[in-house]
C-alpha positions in Angstrom: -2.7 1.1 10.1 -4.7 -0.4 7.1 -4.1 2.6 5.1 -0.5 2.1 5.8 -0.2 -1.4 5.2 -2.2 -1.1 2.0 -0.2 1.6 0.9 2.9 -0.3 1.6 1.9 -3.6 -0.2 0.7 -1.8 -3.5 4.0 -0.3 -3.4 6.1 -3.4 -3.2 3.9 -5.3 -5.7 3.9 -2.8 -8.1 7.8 -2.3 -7.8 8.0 -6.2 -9.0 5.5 -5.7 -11.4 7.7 -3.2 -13.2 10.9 -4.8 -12.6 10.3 -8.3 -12.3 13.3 -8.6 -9.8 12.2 -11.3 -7.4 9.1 -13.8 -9.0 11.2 -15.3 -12.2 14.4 -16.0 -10.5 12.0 -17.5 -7.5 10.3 -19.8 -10.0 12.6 -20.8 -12.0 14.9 -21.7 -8.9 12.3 -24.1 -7.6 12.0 -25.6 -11.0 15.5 -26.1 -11.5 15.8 -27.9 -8.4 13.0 -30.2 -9.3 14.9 -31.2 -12.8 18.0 -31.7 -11.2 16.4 -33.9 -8.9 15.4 -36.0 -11.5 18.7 -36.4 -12.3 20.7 -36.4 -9.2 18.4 -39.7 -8.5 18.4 -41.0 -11.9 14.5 -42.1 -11.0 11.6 -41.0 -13.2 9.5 -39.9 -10.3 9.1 -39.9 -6.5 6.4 -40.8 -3.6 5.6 -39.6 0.4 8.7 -38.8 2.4 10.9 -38.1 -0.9 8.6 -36.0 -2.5 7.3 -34.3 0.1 11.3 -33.2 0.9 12.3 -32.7 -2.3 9.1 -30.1 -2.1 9.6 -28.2 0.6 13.3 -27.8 0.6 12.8 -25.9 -3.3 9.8 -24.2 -1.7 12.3 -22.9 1.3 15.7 -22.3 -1.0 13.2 -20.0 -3.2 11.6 -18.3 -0.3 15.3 -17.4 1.0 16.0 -15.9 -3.0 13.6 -13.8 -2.7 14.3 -12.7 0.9 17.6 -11.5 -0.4 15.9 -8.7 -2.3 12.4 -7.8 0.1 14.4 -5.1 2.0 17.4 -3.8 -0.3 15.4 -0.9 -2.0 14.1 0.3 0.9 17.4 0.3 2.2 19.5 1.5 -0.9 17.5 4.1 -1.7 16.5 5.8 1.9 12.6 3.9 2.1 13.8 3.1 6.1 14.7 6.7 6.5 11.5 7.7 5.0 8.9 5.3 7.2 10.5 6.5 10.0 10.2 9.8 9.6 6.5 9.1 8.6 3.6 9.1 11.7 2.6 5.5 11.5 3.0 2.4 13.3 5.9 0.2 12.8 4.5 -2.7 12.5 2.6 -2.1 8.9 6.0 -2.4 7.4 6.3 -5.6 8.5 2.7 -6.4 7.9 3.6 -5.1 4.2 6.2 -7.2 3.8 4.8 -10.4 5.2 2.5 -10.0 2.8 4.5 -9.1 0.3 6.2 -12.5 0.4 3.3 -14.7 1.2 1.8 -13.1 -2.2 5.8 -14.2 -3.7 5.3 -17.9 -2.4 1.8 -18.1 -3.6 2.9 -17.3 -6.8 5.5 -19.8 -6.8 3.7 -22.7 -5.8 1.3 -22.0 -8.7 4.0 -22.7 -10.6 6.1 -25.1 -8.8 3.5 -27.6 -7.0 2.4 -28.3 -11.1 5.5 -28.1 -12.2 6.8 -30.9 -9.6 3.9 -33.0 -10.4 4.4 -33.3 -14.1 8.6 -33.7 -13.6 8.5 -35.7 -10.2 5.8 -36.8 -8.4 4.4 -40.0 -9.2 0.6 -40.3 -7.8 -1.9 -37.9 -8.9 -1.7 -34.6 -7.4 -5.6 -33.5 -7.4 -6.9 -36.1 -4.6 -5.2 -34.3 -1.4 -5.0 -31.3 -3.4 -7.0 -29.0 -0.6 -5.2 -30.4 2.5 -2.0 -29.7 0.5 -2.9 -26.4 -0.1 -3.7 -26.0 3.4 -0.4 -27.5 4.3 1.1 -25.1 2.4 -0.1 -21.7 3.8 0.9 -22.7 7.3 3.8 -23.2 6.1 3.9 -20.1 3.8 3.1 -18.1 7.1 5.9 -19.0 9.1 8.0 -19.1 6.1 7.2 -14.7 5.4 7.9 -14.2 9.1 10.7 -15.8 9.5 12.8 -14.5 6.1 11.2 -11.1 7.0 12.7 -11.0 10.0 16.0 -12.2 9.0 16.2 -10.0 5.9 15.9 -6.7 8.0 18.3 -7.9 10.0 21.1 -8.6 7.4 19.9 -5.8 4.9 22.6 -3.0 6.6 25.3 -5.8 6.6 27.6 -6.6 4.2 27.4 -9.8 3.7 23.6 -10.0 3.4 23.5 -12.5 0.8 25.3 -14.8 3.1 24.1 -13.9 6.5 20.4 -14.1 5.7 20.4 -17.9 4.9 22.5 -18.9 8.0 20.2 -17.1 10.3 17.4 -18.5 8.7 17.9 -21.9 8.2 17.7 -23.2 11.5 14.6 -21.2 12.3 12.7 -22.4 9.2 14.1 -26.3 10.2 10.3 -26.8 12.1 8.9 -25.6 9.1 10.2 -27.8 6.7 9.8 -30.9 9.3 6.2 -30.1 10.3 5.2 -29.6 6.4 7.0 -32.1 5.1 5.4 -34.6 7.6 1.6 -33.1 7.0 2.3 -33.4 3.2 3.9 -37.3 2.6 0.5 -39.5 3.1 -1.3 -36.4 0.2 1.8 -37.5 -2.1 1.6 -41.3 -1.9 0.0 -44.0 -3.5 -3.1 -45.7 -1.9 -5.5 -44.1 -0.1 -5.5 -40.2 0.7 -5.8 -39.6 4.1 -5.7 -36.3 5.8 -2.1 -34.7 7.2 -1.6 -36.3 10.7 -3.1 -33.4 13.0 0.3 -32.9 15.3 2.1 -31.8 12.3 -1.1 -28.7 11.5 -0.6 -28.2 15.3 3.0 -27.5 15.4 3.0 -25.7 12.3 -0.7 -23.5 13.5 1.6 -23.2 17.0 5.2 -22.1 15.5 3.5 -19.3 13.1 1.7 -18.1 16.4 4.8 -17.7 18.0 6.9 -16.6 15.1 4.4 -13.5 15.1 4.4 -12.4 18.4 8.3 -12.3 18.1 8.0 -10.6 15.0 5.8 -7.7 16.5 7.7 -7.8 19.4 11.3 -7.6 17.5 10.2 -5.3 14.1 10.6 -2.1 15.7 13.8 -2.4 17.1 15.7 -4.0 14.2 13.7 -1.1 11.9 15.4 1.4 14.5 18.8 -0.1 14.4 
């Protein structure tokens, strides 16, 4: 199972590496959104509930870019036919590939989350830097599984591009509330205090059960 996971993920990250096919067009995505926000509100910069929103919805618009491309190779050029032929569990692909995007949206957000401090946000980032980082990988989690999930779904459909995001975006809806929630009192004024535990809770909870749907549902959507 390691062996095959590993194998798997130094595959997929090396395929980027060459190509580039996925990270730029993520990160400059979530960038774009951030400068068009400063325009579309015509303010100079943006506290709590606003900025924590305008955060996660570029981190979740970039997340479902990227999605759009995680299976197509595998699927153009016979890499389902292949794994299935091979003797190894199912589920390493989709360990692969979870991991494969959480490595996407760490990426991004070392990009972005600066990047949205020096265009929008308007308290200093650094004081709730480590709960928002924490914030963030819950969210990252359920984020991977869910566009995983989705994207080998709508990979052998023809309208993938369009299918993927409908599915998705009601499933990633907690997502966005729960972090959004957890990260408006580490982007305000005033005094720091820590994300409202509720919000970790439900987020900790909904990646739980996003994974045991995901192990239970991979090998039937891989067969299919």
């Amino acid at each position: 199972m390691r062996r095959s996971v590993a194998a798997l993920l130094r595959k997929d990250l090396r395929v980027e590496l060459r190509t580039l096919a996925v990270l730029p067009g993520m990160v400059l995505f979530s960038i774009s959104i951030f400068v068009l926000m400063h325009f579309a509100l015509n303010r100079s910069s943006v506290e709590g509930d606003l900025a924590a929103g305008i955060l996660w919805v570029a981190l979740l618009f970039a997340a479902l870019l990227g999605a759009n491309r995680l299976f197509v190779a595998d699927a153009d050029q016979g890499g389902f036919d292949g794994f299935l032929l091979a003797p190894v569990p199912r589920s390493a692909l989709l360990v692969a590939k979870v991991t494969t995007m959480l490595a996407f949206l760490a990426a991004v957000e070392v990009v972005a989350v600066p990047a949205f401090a020096l265009l929008l946000l308007a308290p200093p980032l650094w004081p709730g830097l480590g709960w928002l980082v924490l914030v963030l990988a819950l969210g990252d989690v359920g984020v991977a599984l869910i566009v995983t999930l989705v994207a080998a779904l709508a990979v052998r459909t023809r309208a993938r591009d369009l299918f993927g995001p409908l599915i998705a975006l009601p499933l990633l809806l907690p997502i966005v509330i729960g972090g959004a929630r957890a990260s408006s009192p580490l982007l305000s004024f005033g005094h720091v205090s820590t994300p409202a535990a509720r919000w970790l809770a439900m987020l900790t909870l909904y990646d739980l059960i996003l994974g045991l749907i995901a192990f239970a549902l991979f090998d039937f959507l891989l067969e299919e």
